[in-house]
C-alpha positions in Angstrom: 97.2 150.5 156.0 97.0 151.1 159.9 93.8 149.6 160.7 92.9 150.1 164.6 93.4 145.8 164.8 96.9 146.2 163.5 97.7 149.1 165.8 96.6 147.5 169.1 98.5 144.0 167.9 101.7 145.9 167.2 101.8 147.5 170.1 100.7 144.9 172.5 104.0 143.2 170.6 106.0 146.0 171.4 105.3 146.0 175.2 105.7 142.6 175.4 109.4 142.8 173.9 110.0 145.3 176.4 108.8 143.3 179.3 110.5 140.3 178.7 113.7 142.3 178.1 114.1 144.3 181.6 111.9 141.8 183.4 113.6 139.1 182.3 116.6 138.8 180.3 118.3 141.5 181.5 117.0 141.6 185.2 120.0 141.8 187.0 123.0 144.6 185.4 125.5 142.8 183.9 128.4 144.0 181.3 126.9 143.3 177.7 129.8 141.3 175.9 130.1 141.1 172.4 128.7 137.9 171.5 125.4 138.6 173.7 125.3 142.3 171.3 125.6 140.6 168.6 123.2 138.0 168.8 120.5 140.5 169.8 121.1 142.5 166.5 120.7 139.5 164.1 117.5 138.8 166.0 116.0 142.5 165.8 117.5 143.1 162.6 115.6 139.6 161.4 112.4 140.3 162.7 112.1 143.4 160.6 113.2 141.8 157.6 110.3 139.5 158.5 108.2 142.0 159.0 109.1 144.1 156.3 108.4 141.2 154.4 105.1 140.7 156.0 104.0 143.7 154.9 105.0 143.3 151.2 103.1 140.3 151.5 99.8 141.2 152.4 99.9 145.1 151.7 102.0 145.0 148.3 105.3 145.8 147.1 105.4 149.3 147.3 104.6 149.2 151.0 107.2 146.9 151.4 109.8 149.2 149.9 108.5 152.3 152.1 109.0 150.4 155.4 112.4 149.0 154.5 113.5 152.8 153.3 112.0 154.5 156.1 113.8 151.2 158.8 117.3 152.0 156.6 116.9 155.7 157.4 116.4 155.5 161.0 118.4 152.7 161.4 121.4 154.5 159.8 120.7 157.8 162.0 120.4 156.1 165.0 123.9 154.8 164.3 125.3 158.1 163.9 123.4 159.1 167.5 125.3 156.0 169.1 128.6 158.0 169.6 126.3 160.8 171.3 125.5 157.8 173.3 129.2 156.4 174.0 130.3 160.4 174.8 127.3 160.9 177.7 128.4 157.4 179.3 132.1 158.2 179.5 131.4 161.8 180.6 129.7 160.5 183.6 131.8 157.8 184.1 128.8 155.1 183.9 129.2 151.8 184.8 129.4 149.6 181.9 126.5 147.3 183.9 123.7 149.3 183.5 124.2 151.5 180.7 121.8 149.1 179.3 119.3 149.6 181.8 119.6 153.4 180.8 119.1 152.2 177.2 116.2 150.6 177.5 114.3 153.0 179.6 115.3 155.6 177.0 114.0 153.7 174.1 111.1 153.6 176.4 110.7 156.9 176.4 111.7 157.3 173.0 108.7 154.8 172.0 106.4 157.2 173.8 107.9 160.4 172.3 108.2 159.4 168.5 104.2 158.0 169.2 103.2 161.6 169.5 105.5 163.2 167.0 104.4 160.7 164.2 100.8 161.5 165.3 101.2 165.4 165.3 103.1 165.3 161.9 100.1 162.6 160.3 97.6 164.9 161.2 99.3 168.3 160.2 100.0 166.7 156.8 96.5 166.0 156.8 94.7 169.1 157.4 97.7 171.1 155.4 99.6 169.7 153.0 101.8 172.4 152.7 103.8 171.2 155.9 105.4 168.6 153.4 107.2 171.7 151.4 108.1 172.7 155.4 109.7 169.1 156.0 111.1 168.8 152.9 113.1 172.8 153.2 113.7 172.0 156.7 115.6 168.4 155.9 117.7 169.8 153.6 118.7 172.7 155.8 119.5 169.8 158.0 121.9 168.0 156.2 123.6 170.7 154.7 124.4 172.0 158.6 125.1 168.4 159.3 127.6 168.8 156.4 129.0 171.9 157.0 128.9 172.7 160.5 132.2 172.6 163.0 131.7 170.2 165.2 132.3 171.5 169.0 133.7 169.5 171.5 130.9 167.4 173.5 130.5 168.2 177.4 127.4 166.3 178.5 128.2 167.2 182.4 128.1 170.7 181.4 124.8 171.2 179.8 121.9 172.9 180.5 119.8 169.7 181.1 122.3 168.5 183.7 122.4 172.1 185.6 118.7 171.7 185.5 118.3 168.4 187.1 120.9 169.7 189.9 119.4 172.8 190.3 116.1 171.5 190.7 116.2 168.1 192.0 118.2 166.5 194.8 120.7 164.6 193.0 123.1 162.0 195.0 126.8 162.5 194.7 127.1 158.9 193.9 126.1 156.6 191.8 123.4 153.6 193.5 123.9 150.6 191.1 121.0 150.6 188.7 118.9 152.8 190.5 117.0 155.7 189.5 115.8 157.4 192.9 116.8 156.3 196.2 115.5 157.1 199.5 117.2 158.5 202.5 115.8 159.9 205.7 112.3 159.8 204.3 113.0 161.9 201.1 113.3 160.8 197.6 117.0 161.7 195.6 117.5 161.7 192.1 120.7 160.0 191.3 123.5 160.9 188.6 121.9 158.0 186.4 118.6 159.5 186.3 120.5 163.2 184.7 122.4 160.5 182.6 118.9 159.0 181.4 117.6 162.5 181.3 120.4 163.8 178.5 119.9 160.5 176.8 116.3 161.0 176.0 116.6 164.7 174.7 119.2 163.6 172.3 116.5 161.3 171.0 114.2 163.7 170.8 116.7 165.9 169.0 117.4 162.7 167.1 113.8 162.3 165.9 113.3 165.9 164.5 115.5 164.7 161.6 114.2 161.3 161.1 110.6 161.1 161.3 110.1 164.1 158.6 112.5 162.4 156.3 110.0 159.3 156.6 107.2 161.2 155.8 109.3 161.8 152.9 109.2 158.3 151.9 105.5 157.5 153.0 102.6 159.2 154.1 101.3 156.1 156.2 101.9 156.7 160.1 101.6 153.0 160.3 104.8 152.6 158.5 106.3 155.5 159.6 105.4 154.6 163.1 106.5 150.5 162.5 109.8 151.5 160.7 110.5 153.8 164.0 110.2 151.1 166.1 111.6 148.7 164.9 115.2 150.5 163.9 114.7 151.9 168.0 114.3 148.4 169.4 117.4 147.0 168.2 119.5 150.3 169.1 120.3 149.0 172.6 122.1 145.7 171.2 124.0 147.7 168.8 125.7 150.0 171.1 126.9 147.9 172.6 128.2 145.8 169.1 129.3 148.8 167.8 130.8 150.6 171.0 134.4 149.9 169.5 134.2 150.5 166.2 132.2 153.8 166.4 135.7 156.3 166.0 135.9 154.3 162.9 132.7 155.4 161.3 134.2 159.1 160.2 132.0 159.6 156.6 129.3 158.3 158.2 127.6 161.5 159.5 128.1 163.1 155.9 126.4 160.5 154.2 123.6 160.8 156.5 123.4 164.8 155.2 123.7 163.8 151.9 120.9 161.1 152.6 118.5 164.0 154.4 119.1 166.6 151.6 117.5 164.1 149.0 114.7 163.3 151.0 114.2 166.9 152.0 115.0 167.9 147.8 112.5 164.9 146.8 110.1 166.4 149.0 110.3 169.7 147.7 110.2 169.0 143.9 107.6 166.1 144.5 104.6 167.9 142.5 107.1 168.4 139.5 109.2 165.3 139.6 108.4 162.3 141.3 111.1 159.4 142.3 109.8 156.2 143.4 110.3 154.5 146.6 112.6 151.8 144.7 114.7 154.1 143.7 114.9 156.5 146.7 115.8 152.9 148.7 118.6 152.4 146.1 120.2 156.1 146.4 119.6 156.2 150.2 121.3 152.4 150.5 123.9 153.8 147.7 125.2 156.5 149.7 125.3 155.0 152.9 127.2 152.1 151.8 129.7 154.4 150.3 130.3 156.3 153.6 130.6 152.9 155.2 133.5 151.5 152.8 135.0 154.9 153.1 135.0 154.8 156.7 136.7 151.4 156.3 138.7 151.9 153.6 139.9 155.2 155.3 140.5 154.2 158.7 139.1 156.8 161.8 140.4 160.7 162.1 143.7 161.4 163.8 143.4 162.8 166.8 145.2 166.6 167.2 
């Protein structure tokens, strides 16, 4: 679908999003309230209905249904990666001003990142079809650990990515607003918001080993893979922020998402034997995550020990 037109168009769109959002509506830090979060949402979450809808339009219903599987799947993980999110900022006691600006430059970064992956996995699905079979075993490894693992206790200060960044860059004591680097007495210091930014975007990373093979799942076109991506990344920034409170709430959530990666990773596998359309993949991947939502609800968050 991808012609080299709609590539350049989507992506000049894309970096004109991002410019107008840290150049302009969010130049100076300021606390995100609720009503600003939310507002953002509807209007991401509406322009990929619309272009969701855009593609069904010109490119046909089966399209359609691949980019609004492959949006719901990403969408849903990147919820689940939110409280990853929440942990890191309270860990480093970030000002609530400019975690957005940390946001943004990581779904910069993530943009960037998920660009190459979707390339890389296009064109080894291409030249060996086999790495499908790879996807699907590894996906349902994935959720199954996602499942079943114990979950340890999250210490973002104490990782090897943070003892990196101190042990191989000058990092300030303190925080300087919204700054990255600062200068002092002619040299250049990292500050504790660039580590911050640095965790952020290897937990994307980490993020995106899950969800762009379980898109391939869904599609083989990198355009929609690629657009789906995007668009569920674009709005993440809003949503933390919408969500920030209600997060401890969401306690089935992460095992629907393994239930939702074993049967992309299972339809994946048994694909040449028995193949389940994309309408009904949407409804068992919309199925289950709607029942870990009202479960969530219903259920009320975990008590803590």
């Amino acid at each position: 679908m991808g012609t080299p037109f709609l590539w350049l168009i989507f992506n000049l769109f894309v970096l004109a999003t991002i410019a107008l959002d840290l150049g302009v509506f969010h130049r100076r830090p300021h606390k995100m309230k609720t009503r600003e979060a939310a507002i953002w949402t509807f209007v991401w979450v509406g322009l990929s209905l619309a272009f969701g809808l855009g593609v069904m339009y010109f490119s046909g219903e089966q399209r359609g249904l691949e980019f609004f599987t492959g949006y719901v799947i990403e969408k849903a993980l990147s919820v689940d990666n939110l409280f990853l999110f929440l942990v890191i900022f309270r860990a480093f006691n970030v000002d609530e001003k400019v975690q957005h600006r940390i946001l943004e430059w990581g779904i910069v970064g993530a943009l960037a990142m998920r660009g190459v992956m979707i390339a890389a996995g296009a064109g080894l699905i291409e030249r060996f079809s086999w790495v499908l079979y790879v996807f699907g075993a590894f996906l349902v490894f994935a959720g199954l650990h996602m499942l079943f693992a114990k979950k340890a206790e999250m210490r973002p200060e104490e990782n090897r990515i943070s003892r990196l960044a101190r042990k191989y860059l000058q990092v300030t004591k303190e925080y300087h607003g919204s700054k990255f680097f600062v200068r002092d007495k002619g040299n250049w210091f990292a500050t504790p918001l660039f580590v911050v930014l640095l965790i952020v975007e290897i937990t994307d990373i980490t993020m995106a080993v899950d969800s762009i093979p379980a898109i391939f799942g869904i599609t083989r076109d990198p355009f929609i893979v690629y657009t789906s991506n995007v668009f569920a990344i674009l709005g993440l920034r809003a949503m933390y922020f919408l969500l920030a409170g209600v997060l401890g709430r969401l306690r089935y959530l992460t095992a629907g998402l393994s239930f939702v990666l074993t049967f992309i990773g299972a339809k994946m596998v048994v694909e040449p034997w028995v193949h389940i359309s994309v309408e009904i993949s949407l409804g068992i991947v919309a199925g289950i995550l709607l029942v870990a939502l009202a479960a969530s609800l219903l259920v009320g968050p975990k008590a803590k020990e």
